[in-house]
Backbone as CSV, one residue per row, in Angstrom:
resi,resn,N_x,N_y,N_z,CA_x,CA_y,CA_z,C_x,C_y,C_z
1,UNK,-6.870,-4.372,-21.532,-5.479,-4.351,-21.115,-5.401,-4.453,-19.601
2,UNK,-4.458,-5.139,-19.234,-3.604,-5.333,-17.352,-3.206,-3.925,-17.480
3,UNK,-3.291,-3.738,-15.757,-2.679,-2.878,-15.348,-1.582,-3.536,-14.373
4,UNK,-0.203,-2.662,-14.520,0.763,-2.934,-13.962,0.357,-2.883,-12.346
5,UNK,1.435,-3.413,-11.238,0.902,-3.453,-9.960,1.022,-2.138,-9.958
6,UNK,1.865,-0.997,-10.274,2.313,0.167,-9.863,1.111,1.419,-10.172
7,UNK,0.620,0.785,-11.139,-0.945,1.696,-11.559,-2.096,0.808,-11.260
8,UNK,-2.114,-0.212,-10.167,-3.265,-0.734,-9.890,-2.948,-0.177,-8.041
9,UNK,-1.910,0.066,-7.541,-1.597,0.422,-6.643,-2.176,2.423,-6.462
10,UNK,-1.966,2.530,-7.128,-2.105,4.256,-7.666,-3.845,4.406,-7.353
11,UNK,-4.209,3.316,-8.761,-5.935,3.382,-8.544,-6.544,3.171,-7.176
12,UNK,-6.168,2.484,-6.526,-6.275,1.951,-5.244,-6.660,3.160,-3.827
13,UNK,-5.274,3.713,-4.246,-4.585,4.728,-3.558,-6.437,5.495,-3.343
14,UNK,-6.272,6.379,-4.581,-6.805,7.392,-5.253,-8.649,6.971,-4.685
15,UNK,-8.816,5.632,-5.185,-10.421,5.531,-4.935,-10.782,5.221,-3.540
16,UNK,-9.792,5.246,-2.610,-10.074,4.946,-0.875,-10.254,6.807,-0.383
17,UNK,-9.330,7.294,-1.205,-9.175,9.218,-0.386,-10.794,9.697,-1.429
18,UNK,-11.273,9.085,-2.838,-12.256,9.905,-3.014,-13.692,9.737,-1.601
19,UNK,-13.556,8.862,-1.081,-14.630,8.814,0.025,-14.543,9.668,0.956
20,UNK,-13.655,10.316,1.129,-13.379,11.347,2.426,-13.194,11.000,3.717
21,UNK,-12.782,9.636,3.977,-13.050,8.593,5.480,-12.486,9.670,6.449
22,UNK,-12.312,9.488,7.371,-11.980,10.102,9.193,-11.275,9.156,9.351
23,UNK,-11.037,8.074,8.656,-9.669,6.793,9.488,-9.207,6.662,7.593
24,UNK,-7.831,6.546,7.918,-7.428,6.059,6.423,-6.487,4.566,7.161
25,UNK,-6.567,4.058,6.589,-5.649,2.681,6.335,-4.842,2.220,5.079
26,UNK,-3.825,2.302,5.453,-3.230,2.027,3.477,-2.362,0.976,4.184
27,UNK,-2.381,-0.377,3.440,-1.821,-1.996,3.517,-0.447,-1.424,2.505
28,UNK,0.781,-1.263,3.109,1.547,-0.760,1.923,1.453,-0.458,0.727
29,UNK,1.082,0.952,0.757,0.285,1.584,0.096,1.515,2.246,-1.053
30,UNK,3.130,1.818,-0.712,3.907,2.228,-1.521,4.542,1.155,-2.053
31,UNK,4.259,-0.191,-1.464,5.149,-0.944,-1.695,5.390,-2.008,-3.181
32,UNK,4.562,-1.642,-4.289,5.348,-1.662,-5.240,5.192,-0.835,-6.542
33,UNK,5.456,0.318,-6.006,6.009,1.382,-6.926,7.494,1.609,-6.626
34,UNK,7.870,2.407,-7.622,9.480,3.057,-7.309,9.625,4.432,-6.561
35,UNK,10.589,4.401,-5.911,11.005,5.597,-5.154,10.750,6.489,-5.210
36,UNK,10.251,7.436,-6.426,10.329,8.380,-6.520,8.467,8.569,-6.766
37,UNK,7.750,7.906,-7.416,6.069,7.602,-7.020,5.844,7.633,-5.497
38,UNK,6.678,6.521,-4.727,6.968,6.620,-3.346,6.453,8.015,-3.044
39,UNK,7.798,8.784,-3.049,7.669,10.087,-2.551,6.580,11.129,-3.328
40,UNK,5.877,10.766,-4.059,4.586,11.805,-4.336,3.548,11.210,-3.806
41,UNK,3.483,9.996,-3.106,2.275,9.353,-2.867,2.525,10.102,-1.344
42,UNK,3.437,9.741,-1.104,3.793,9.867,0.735,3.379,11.438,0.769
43,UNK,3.852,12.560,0.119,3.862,13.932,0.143,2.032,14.191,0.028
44,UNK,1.206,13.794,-0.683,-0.414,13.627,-0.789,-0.713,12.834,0.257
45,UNK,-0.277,11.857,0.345,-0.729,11.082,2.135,-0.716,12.127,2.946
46,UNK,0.078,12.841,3.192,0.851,13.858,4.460,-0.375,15.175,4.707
47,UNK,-0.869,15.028,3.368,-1.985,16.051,3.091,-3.437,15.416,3.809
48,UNK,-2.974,14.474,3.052,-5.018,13.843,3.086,-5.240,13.595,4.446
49,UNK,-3.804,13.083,5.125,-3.887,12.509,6.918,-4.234,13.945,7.315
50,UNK,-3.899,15.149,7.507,-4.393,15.714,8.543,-5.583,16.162,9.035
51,UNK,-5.584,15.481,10.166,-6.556,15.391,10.949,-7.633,14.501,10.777
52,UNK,-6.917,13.558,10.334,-7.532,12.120,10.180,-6.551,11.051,11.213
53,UNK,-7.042,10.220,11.570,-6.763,8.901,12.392,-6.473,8.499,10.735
54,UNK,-4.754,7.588,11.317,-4.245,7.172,9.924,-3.316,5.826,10.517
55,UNK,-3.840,4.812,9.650,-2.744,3.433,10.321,-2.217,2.957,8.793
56,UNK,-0.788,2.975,9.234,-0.215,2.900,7.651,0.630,1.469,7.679
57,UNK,0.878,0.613,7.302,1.366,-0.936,6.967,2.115,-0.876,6.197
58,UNK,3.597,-0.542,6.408,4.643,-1.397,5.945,5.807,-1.523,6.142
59,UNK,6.655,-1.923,4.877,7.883,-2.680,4.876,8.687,-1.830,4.739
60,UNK,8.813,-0.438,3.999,9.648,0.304,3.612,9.310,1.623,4.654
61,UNK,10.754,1.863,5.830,10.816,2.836,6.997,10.542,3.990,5.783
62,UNK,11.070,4.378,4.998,10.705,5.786,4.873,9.028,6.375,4.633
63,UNK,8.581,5.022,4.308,6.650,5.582,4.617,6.508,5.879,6.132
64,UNK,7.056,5.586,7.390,5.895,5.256,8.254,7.078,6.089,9.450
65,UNK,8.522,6.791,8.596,9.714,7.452,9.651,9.312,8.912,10.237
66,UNK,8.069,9.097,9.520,7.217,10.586,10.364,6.296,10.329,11.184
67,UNK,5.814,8.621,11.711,4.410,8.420,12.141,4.683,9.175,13.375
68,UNK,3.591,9.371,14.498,3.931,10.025,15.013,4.346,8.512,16.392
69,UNK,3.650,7.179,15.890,3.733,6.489,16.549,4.062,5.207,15.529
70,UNK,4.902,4.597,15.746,4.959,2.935,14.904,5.077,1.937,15.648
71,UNK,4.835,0.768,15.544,4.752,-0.360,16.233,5.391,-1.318,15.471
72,UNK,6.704,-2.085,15.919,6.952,-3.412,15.281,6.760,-4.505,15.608
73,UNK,6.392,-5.136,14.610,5.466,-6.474,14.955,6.867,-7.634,14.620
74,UNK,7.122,-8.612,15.788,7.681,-10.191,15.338,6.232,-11.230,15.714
75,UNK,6.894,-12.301,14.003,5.864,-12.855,14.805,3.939,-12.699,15.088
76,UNK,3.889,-11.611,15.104,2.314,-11.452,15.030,2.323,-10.600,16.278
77,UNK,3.510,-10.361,16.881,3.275,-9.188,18.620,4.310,-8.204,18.179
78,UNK,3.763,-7.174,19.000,3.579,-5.831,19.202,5.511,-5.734,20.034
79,UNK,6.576,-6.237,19.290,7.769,-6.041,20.259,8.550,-4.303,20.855
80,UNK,8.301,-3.468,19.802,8.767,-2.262,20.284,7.582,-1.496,19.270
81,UNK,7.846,0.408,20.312,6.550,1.629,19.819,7.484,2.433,20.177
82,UNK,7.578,3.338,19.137,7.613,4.780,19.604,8.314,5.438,18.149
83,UNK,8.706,6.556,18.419,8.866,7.684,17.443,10.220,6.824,16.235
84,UNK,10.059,7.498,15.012,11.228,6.709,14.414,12.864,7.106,15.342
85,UNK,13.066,7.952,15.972,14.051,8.321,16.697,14.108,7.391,17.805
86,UNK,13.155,7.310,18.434,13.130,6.872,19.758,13.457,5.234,19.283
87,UNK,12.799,4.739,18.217,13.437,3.165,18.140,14.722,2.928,17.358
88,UNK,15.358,4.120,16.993,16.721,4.169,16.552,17.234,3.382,17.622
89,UNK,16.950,4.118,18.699,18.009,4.394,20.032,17.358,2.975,20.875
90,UNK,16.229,2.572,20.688,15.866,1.231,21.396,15.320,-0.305,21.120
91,UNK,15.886,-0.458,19.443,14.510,-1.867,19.044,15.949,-2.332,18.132
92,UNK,16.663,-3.223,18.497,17.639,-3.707,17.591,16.784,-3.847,16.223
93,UNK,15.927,-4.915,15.892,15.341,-5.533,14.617,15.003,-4.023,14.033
94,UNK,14.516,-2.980,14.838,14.232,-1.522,13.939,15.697,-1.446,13.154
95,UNK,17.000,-1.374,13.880,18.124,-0.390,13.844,18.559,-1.164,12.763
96,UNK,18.051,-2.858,12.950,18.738,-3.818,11.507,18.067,-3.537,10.312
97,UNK,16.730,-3.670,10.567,15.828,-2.744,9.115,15.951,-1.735,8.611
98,UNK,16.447,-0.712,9.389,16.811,0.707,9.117,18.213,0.484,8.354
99,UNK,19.543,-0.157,8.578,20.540,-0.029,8.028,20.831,-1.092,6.804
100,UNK,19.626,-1.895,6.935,19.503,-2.638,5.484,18.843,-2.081,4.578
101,UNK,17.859,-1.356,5.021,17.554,-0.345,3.533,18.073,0.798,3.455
102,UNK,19.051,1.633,4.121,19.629,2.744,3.991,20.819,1.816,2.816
103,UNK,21.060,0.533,3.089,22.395,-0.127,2.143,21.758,-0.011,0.538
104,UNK,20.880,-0.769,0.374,19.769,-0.402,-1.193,19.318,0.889,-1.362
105,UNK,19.601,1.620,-0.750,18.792,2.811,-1.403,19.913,3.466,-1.878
């Protein structure tokens, strides 16, 4: 039997944290499960990161609105950094991403 993306995403998850790394990297590591998987994956991320170096990749602000640092990329460059607050207040393309998924959710 296939596994759905949402439990091949899960397995994924699960067999990168059994190694115990010092750097985690997750390539949108939520991005296709539903909301509410979302938020149990993110709540165990929150765990496994501390005190680990952690670079997290993606599309959906509510994974990456605690980093302590984010970077948005146009293009392939580095256009605005800083706290999810701080690019409220300074990265238009943040403030347009931010109020297009606050509209779907």
């Amino acid at each position: 039997s296939t596994n759905s993306g949402c439990q091949t995403q899960r397995i994924a998850n699960a067999s990168s944290l059994l190694k115990d790394p010092r750097i985690l990297i997750h390539d949108d590591a939520t991005a296709s499960v539903d909301t509410e998987t979302e938020r149990l994956i993110q709540k165990a991320l929150a765990r496994l990161m501390e005190g680990r170096t952690s670079i997290i990749i993606a599309q959906r602000l509510s994974t990456v609105r605690l980093a302590d640092l984010i970077l948005i990329l146009e293009k392939g460059r580095v256009t605005a950094a800083g706290s999810h607050e701080e690019l409220l207040a300074t990265s238009r393309l943040y403030q347009r991403i931010y109020a297009g998924q606050l509209e779907r959710a």
